[in-house]
N, C-alpha and C positions, 0 to 999 in steps of 0.2 A: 337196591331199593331206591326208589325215589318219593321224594314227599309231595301229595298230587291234593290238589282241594279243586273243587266247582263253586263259582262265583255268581250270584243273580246279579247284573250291571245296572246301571238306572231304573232301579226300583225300590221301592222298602217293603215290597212282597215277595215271600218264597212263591219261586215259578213265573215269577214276572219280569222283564228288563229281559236281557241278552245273558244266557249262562255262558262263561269263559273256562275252560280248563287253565289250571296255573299248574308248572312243573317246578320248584323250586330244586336247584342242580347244583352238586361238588366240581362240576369239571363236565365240559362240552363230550357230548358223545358223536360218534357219528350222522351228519345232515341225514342219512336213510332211517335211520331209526327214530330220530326225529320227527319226519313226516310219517311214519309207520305211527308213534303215537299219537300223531294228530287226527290221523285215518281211524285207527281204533276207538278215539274219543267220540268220534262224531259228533265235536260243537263245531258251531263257527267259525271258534278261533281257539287255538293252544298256546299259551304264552309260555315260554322257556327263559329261564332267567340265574343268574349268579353274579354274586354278589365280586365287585373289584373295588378296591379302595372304599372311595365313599358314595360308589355309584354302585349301580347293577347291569350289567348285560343283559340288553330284553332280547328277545326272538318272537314272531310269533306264526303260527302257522296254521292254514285251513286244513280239511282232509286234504288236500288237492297239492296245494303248494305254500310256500314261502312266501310272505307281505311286507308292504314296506310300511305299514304302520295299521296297527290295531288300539282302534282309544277304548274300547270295553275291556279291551284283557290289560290293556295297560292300569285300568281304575281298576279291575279285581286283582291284578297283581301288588300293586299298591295296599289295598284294602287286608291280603293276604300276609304284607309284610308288616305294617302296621299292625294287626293281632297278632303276631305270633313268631316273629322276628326282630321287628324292631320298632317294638312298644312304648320309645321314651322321645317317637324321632316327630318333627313336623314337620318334614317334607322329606318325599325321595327321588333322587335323580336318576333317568335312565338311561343310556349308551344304546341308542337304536339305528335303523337306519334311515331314521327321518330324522337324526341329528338328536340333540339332550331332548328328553324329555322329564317335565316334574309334577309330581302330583302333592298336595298340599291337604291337609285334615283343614276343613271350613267349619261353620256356624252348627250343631241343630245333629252333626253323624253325616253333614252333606261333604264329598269330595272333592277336589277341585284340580283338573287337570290341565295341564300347558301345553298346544298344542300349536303344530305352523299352523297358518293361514293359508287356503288357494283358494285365491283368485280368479273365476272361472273365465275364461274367452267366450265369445257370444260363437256359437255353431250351427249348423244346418240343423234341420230336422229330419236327422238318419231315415231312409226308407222302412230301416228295422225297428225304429220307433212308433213310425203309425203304423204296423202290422200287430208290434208287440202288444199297443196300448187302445187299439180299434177305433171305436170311436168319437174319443173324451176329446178335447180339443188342446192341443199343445200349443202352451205360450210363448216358452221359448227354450233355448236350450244353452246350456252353458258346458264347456270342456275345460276340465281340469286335469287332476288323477284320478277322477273318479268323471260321468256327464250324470248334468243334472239338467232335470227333465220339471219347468213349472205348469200349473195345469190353473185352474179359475178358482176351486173349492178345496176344501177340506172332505166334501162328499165325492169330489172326483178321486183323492186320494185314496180315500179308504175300500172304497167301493170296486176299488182296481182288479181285475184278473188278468192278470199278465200272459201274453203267449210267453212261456219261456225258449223253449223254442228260437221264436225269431230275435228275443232278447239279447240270445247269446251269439247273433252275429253283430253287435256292435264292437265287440274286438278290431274284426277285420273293419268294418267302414268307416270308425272311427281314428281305426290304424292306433289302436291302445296294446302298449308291452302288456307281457303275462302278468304283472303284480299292478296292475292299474287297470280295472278291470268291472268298476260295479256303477249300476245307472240306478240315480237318486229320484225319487219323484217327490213334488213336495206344490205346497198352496199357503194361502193365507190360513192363521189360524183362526178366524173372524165368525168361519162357520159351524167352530165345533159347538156341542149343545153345552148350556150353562150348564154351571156348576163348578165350585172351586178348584177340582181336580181337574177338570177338561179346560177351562181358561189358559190358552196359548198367543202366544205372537204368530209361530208359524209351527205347522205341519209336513210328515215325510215319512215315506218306507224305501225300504232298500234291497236292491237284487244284484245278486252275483253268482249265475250261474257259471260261468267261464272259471269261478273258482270253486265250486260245489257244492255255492252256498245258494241256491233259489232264492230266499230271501229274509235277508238279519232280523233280528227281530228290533235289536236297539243298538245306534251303529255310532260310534263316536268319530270314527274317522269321515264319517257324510258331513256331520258337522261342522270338520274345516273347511268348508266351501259353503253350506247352509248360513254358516254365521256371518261372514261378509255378503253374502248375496243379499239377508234378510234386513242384515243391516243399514246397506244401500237402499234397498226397498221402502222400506219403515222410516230410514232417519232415527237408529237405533241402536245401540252401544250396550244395551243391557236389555236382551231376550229370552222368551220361556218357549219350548218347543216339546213337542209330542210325536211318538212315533207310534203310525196307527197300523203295527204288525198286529198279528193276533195276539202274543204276548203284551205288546204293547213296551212304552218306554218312556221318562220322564228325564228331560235336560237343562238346566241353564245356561245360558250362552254370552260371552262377552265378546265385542269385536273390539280387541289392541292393534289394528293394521296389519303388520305381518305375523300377527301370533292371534290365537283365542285360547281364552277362558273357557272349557266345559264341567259343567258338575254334574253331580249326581250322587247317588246311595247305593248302596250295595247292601248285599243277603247272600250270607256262609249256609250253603249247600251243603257239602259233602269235604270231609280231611279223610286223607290216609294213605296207601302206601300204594306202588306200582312195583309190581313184583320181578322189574328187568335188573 
């Protein structure tokens, strides 16, 4: 048996934010099984984790493959250990492969996650971009571990129908390894319609077909690149951002140089058991 829960990520509504499967684990089983229950779960991301010392070993995994950092299953992992593990803590620390990570209980039920910084290089405008994206007009393009992709609007954002398709030849053009893999698109948040809920700094959605995932609904690892970029942008150290999947998604963002601040809220889904 394994003890399994479904996490809602950056949102305070069931069914809204990014769902994370969390596997909480006595002892690593085999990498195949592993990706077999990531395949079965069909989220975005599966986070595997066991507790060492005063850390935890995270893992997390698409249907597809193995990542080097997932910031939604990281905050439902977190969220997951804080109800019903380790209920008396104010921060946990993660053993990943993007180095420690820690997430912290904030203000209000809001979480608050540590996360690197990347710094994107300024890049071409891949061929597979003005196929993918038609006729919106591409501002520029930035290469990190993930390309990100800025447009004029918050209406150019949302309004997007991606070829996926020719999406998933930025692999090859971009010459991006198999776990760096997903192209960000994002705009000023200036355009979204009033109202206290929609009031943004900046906007973004996110696609990774190349990992199985078409497109996330609410992506904390886009954010390590969103946050310094918007921040450059803005003249801005403390940011609020929206992601306008259909699900939709709610972030706050801090730029500390080589690290950011992400928050958010979570919503407990589903506890109970996986029958391997």
């Amino acid at each position: 048996m394994i003890n399994y829960y479904v996490v809602d990520v950056f949102t305070d509504k069931l069914f809204g934010g990014n769902p994370a499967g969390v596997c909480v684990l006595k002892e690593w089983p085999d990498d195949a099984l592993l990706q077999r229950i990531a395949f079965e779960n069909n989220l975005s991301e599966t986070a595997f984790l066991i507790k060492k010392g005063d850390c935890y070993d995270l893992r997390w995994f698409t249907p597809e493959l193995e990542i080097d950092l997932c910031g939604h299953a990281t905050m439902g992992s977190a969220y997951v250990l804080f109800e019903f593990y380790e209920r008396g803590a104010a921060e946990l620390k993660f053993n990943t492969q993007s180095g420690v990570l820690s997430v912290t209980r904030g203000l209000g039920g809001e979480m608050l996650m540590d996360l690197p910084a990347w710094h994107g290089a300024p890049a071409p405008v891949y061929p597979c971009l003005r196929k993918a994206f038609g006729d919106a007009a591409i501002l520029e393009v930035r290469k990190s571990n993930d390309i990100l992709v800025a447009f004029a609007s918050a209406d150019d954002v949302r309004g997007m129908v991606p070829d996926f398709a020719a999406l998933a030849d930025i692999k090859a053009e971009a010459s991006m390894p198999d776990d760096k893999f997903g192209v960000i698109i994002t705009a000023p948040g200036d355009a979204v319609p009033d109202g206290a809920e929609h009031r943004c700094d900046f906007v973004s959605r996110y696609f990774a077909p190349n990992a199985g995932v078409a497109e996330d609904p609410a992506t904390g690892r886009a954010h390590c690149m969103l946050t310094p970029y918007w921040s450059e942008k803005l003249g801005k150290t403390k940011m609020s951002a929206l992601q306008l999947s259909k699900r939709g998604g709610a972030l706050s963002c801090e730029d500390r140089g080589e690290r950011v601040v992400i928050g958010g809220r979570v919503k407990l889904y589903l506890s109970g058991e996986l029958h391997i």
